[in-house]
N, C-alpha and C positions, 0 to 999 in steps of 0.2 A: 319302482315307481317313484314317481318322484314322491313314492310312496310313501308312505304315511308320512307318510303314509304312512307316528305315529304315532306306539310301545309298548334320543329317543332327542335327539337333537340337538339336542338344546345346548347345550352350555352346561355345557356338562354341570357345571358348577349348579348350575340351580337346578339340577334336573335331576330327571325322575328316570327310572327303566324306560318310562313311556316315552321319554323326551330322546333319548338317546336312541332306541329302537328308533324311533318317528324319524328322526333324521337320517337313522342307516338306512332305511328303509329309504327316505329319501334319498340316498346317498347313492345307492346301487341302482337307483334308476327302474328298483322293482316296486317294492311298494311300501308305502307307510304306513302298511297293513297293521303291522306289528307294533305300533305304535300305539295303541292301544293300551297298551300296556301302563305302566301307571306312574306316577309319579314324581315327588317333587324334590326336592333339595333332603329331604332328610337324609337322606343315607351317604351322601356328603360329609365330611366329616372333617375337612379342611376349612376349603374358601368360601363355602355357602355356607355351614355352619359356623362360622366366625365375621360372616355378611350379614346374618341374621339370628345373632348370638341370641339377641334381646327376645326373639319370637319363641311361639311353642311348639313344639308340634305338631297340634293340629292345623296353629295358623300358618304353618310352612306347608303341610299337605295339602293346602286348598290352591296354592298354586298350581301343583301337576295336577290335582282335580279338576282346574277348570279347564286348563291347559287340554286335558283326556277327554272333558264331555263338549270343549268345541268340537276338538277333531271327529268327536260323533254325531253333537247334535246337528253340525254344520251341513251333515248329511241331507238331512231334509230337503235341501236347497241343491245341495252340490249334485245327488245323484240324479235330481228331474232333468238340472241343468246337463249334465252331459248323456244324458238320453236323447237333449229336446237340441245334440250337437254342439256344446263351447266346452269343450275338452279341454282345448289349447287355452282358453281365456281362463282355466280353473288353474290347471299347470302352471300358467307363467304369475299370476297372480298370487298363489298359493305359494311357491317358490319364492316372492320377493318378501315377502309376508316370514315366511322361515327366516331368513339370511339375516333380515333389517331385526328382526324382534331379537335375532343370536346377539348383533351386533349394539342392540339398546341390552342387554341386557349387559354386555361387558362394561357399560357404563355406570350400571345402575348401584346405589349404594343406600337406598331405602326400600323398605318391604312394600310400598306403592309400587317406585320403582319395575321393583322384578316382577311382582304380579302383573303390572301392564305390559312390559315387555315381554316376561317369558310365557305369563300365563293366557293372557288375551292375545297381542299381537301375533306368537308363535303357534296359538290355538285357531284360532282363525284362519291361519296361513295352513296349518298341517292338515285341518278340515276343510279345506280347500281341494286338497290330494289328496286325503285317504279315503274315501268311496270311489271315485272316477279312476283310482288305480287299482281300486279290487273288483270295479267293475269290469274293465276295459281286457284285462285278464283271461275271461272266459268267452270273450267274444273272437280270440281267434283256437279256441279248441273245442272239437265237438266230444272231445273223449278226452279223460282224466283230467278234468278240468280243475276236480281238488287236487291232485299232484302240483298241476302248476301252477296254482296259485299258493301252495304250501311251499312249494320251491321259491317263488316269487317275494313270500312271506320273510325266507327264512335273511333277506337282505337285510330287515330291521334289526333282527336278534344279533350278526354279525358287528351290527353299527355298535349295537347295545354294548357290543364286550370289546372293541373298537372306541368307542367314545369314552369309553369311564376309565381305561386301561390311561388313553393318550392326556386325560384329563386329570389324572391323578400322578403323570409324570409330569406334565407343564408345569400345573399351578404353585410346586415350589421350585418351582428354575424360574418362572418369567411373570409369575403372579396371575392374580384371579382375570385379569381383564385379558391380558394379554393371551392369556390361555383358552378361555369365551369366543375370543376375535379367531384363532386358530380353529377351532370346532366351528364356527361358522365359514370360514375360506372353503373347509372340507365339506360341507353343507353346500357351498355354491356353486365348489364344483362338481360335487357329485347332480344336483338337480340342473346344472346344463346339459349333461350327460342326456339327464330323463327329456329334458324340454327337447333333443336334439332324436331323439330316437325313438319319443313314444308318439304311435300315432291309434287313430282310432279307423278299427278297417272298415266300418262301415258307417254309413251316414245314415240317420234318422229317416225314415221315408213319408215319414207324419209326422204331426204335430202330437206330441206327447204328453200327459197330463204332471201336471207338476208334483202333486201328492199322490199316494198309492194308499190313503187311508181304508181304503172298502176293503184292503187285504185283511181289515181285522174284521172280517163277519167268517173268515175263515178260521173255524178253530186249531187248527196243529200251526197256522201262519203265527196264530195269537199265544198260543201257549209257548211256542219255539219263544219269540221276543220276551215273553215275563220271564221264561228261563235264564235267557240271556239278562236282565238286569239283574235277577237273583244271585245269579253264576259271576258277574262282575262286581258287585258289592264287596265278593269275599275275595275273587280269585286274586287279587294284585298285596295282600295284605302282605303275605311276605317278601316281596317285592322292597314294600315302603317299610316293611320291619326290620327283614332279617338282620341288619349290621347291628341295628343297637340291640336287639335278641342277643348273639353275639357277643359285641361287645361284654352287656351286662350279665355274659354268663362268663366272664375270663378267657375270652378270646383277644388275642392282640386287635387293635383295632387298625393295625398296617395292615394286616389278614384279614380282616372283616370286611373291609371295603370290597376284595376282589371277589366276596360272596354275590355280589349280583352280576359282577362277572361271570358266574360259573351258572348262576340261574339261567343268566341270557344264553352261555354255551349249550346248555342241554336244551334251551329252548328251539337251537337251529334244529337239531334231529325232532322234535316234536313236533315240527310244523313240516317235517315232508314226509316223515315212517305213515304216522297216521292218516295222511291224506293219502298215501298210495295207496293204503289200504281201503280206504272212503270211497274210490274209484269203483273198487270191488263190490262191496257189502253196504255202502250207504253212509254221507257223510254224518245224518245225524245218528245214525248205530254209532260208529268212530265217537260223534260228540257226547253220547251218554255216557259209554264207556269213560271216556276221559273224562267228565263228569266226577264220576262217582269214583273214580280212583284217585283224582286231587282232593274230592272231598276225605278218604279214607286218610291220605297223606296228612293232610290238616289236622287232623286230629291224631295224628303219628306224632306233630311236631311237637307236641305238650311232654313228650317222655324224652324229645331229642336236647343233650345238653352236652355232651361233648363234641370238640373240634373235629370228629371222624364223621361223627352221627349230622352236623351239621352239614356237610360238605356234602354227603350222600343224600341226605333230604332236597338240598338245591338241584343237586341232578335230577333224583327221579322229579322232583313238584317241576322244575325249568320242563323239562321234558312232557310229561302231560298238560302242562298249565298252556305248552304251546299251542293246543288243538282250538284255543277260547279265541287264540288270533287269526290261523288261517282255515279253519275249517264254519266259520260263520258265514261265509261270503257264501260255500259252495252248497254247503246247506240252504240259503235262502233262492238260491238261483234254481234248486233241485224243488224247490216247493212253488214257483211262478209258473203260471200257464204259458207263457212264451217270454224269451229275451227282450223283446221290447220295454216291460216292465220291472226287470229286474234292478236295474242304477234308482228306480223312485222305491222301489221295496227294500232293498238294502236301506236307503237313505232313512225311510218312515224307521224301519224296524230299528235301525243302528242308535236312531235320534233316542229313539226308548230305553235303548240299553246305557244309553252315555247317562243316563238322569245315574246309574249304579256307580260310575266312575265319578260322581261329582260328589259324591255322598259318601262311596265306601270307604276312604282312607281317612275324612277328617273324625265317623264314625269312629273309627277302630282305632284314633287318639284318645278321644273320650274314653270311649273300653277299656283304653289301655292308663289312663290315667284313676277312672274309677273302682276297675276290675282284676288290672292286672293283666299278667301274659297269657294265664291259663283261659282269662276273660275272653281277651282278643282274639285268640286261638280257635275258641268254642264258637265265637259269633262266627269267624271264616269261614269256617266248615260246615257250619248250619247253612248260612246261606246258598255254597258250594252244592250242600246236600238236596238242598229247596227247590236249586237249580235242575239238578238230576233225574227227581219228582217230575217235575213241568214238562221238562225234555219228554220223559218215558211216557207221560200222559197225550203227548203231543203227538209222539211215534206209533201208538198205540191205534192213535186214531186215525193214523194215515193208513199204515201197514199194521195190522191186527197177526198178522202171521209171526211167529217167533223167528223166523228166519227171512223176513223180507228184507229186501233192498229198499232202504230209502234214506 
């Protein structure tokens, strides 16, 4: 999609997992689904973090946080609109929005600066694609709709490890701008790709309501979305943590940087095993599970402190943390009364979940400034856990049978 379609984009240099998914996902013309995912300049450790020496780390995380709750809230808006038929007008708009924010951003050399460029302008743009690419998805499969949109998915995670890989070779051969402006060429031409090949197979045959607010007198509609803000508060922490985890536990920091590399790798197998299976047994069965097994991880990670033990945490947490990306689409589409309303329900529900992504990382600065690692660590997985809670309450009341499909 011209997908997140997400994380993660961006420049690399300011960016977050999210920003660089968001753009693979853009990139591959699938979705910038995975974009979602989080994140800002922290884990940077070259050219954003010597662009923005002077900052903290919370006030760096609020860039990929806002950057992550446009590309959700933006939903609201985006999913009516490509219900109610401007697909194309989201596409080409969102796309130029992507390109122009990459390329303000390789300019930029104040913390104003990057936040308008990368965090608004490129949020905007990325929440422009990431619902109409996770919607548009399931409208030509009547069957395993979560496979392909986990397969669909897994183009952001690809970018993810794609963008920081090519971003952390450039920026000292040709320096921070120059490297920014290359992550956007590859952004431009990956979403021509999308603007050139994504269509929508069917057309609106009415006029569509713009908001899908009444979904919430449905309670498993409602309990599903408060899980999902719970479940994204915590799930991206180590995301925005791992390298200075890391680092600060004596890890090279040449090596620590490719730890979100490696999150992103295991996050491609998370985002299609799981969904094949979702096809089977029901994506929100799939999403408790995974659930409640990142949450267990999280609290794994408080005992994890050598270079072996880190490396294996990023696979297995990449690998389940993936199901938060591409199994949300197919769970709300599994809970609509008909395809008609499915781009404004994603859109309402997703706008709900983004308030998590705009909150959870500069949180879990605070935490981690007041609290400590073990602090951080505890709130992630609490929230993860909270998450888990909501989901099973939510399932419970759909499908009451211990072996339903839903």
């Amino acid at each position: 999609m011209s997908s997140q379609t997400a994380d993660e984009k961006k420049a690399g240099s300011l960016q977050s997992p999210s920003d660089v998914e968001v753009d693979s996902g853009s990139q591959t013309g699938t979705q910038d689904e995975a974009a979602i995912a989080p994140g800002p300049v922290t884990q940077v450790d070259n050219g954003p973090r010597m662009l923005l020496k002077d900052q903290t780390q919370s006030n760096i995380a609020w860039i990929g946080s806002i950057q992550a709750f446009l590309l959700i809230v933006i939903g609201v808006f985006s999913g009516p609109l490509f219900d109610m038929g401007y697909f194309e007008h989201l596409i080409i708009g969102g796309s130029f929005l992507v390109v122009f924010g990459t390329m303000m951003t390789s300019l930029s050399t104040q913390y104003w600066q990057v936040m308008l460029a990368q965090g608004i302008t490129m949020g905007l743009g990325v929440g422009c694609l990431f619902t109409p690419s996770v919607a548009i998805v399931s409208t030509y499969f009547t069957t395993k709709k979560a496979l392909a949109t986990g397969i669909a998915a897994t183009g952001s995670s690809i970018g993810g490890v794609i963008y920081t890989v090519a971003f952390a070779r450039l920026q000292p051969t040709i320096g921070f701008p120059w490297a920014t402006r290359v992550l956007g060429f590859l952004s431009l031409a990956g979403l021509l790709v999308s603007i050139s090949v994504m269509r929508v197979r069917t057309k609106p045959a009415a006029k569509r309501k713009m908001f899908a607010f009444n979904a919430f007198k449905e309670f498993t509609f409602t309990f599903f979305t408060i899980s999902q803000f719970f479940g994204i508060l915590g799930i991206w922490v180590p995301f925005f943590f791992i390298q200075t985890y890391a680092i600060e536990h004596g890890i090279d920091s040449s090596f620590a940087f490719y730890l979100l590399t490696i999150l992103n790798a295991g996050s491609v197998f998370g985002r299609v095993v799981p969904n094949y299976f979702a096809d089977k047994i029901g994506p929100l069965n799939i999403m408790i599970i995974a659930c409640f097994v990142s949450s267990l991880l999280s609290f794994c990670w408080i005992a994890v402190n050598s270079k072996a033990g880190i490396i294996v945490f990023c696979i297995l947490y990449g690998f389940f943390s993936g199901s938060f990306v591409s199994l949300p689409a197919p769970t709300i589409a599994s809970l609509s009364p008909n395809m008609s309303v499915v781009g404004a329900r994603m859109g309402t529900s997703f706008a709900v979940a983004g308030f998590g992504i705009l909150l959870g990382s500069p949180i879990g600065g605070v935490i981690l400034r007041s609290s400590g690692w073990v602090g951080l660590q505890c709130w992630g997985a609490a929230t993860i856990a909270l998450s888990t809670i909501l989901a099973i309450m939510a399932r419970i009341h759909r499908q009451p049978k211990l072996l339903g499909k839903v």
